[in-house]
N, C-alpha and C positions, 0 to 999 in steps of 0.2 A: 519656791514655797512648797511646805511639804503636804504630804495629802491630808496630815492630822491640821495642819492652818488650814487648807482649803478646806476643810468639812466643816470646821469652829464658823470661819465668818459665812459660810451657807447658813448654816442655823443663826448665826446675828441676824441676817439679813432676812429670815423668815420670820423669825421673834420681832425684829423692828417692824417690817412691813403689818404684822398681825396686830401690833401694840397700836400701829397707826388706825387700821381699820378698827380698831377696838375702841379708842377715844373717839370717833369719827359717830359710832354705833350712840355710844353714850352722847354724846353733845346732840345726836338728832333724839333720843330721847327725853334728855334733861328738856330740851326747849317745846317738844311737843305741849303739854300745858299751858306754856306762855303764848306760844301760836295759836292755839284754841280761845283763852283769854281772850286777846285781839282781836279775833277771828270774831265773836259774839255778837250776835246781832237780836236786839229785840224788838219784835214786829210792833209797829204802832198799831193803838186801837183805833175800832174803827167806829166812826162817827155817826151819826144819826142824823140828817137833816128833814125836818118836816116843809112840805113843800105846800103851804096851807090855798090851794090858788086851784079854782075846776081849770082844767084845759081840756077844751075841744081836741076832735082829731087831726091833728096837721099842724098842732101847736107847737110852740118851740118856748120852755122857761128857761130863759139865761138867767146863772146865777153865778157869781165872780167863780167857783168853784169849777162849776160843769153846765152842762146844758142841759133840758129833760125834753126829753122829746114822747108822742103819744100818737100811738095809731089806733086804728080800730081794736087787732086783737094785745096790744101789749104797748110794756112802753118803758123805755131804756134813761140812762143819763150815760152821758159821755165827760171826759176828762176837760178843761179849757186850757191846759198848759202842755205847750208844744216841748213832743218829746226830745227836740234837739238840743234847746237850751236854756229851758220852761219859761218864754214867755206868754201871754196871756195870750188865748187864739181868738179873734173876732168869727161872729158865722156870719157868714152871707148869705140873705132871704134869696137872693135872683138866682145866686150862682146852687144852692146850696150845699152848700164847702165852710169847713174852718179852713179860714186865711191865716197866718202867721205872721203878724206884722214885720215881724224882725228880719227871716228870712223867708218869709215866702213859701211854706212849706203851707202842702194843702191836702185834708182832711176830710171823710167821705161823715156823713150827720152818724156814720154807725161803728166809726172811728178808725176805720181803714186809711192808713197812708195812702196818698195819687202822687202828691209829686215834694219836689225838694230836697234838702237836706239833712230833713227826718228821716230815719231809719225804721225806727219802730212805730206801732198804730196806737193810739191813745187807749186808756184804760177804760175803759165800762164799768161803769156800778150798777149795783142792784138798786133796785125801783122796784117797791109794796104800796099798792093801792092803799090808802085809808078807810073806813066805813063808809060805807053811805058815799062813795065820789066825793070824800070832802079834800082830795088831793094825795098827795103822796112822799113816801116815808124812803129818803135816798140814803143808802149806806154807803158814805166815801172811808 
């Protein structure tokens, strides 16, 4: 081969390799758009539930959604759907733990994971007292 052919397919094969990285460049371009499309997520609103009921200190209102629980200085609601593989969490007055019927997974009243197959610890909502102690105003 002469050294004018070896030079020629050097340069092919610099031109091909570039042409390759070049449509490679484009097709991750072209597709960004459509991967963002996809990608979109819009946040659900968020709910209001009026909790029309006085609770003493040490109460606990179950409601299918979440729990509301009430201390002296504050007072929280916690999520009822176990975060392994959302079924409904029962509380237990003696133990007080969300039990997880399904597997077993258990839940501190302030939604800290202790044991099972849950990973993560239940959500908290915010909890706004009403006027006057006429109950309370839960944003899920």
């Amino acid at each position: 081969m002469t050294p004018e052919a070896r030079e020629l397919a050097g340069r092919r094969r610099f031109l091909s390799s570039w042409w390759g990285w070049l449509k490679l460049a484009a097709g991750i371009i072209l597709c960004y758009p459509l991967w963002r499309f996809v990608r979109f997520h819009v946040p659900p609103k968020p709910r209001f539930i009026k909790v029309e009921k006085r609770l003493l200190v040490g109460d606990v209102h179950l409601d299918p959604e979440f729990a509301l629980f009430v201390t002296a200085d504050k007072a929280w609601a916690v999520s009822r759907t176990c975060t392994h593989l959302g079924c409904r969490l029962n509380f237990s007055q003696e133990e007080k733990q969300f039990i997880c019927p399904c597997h077993q997974s258990r839940f501190s009243p302030q939604g800290k994971r202790l044991a099972g197959p849950a990973q993560k610890d239940l959500p908290v909502f915010k909890v706004e007292p009403l006027a006057e102690g006429k109950g309370y105003m839960v944003t899920v």
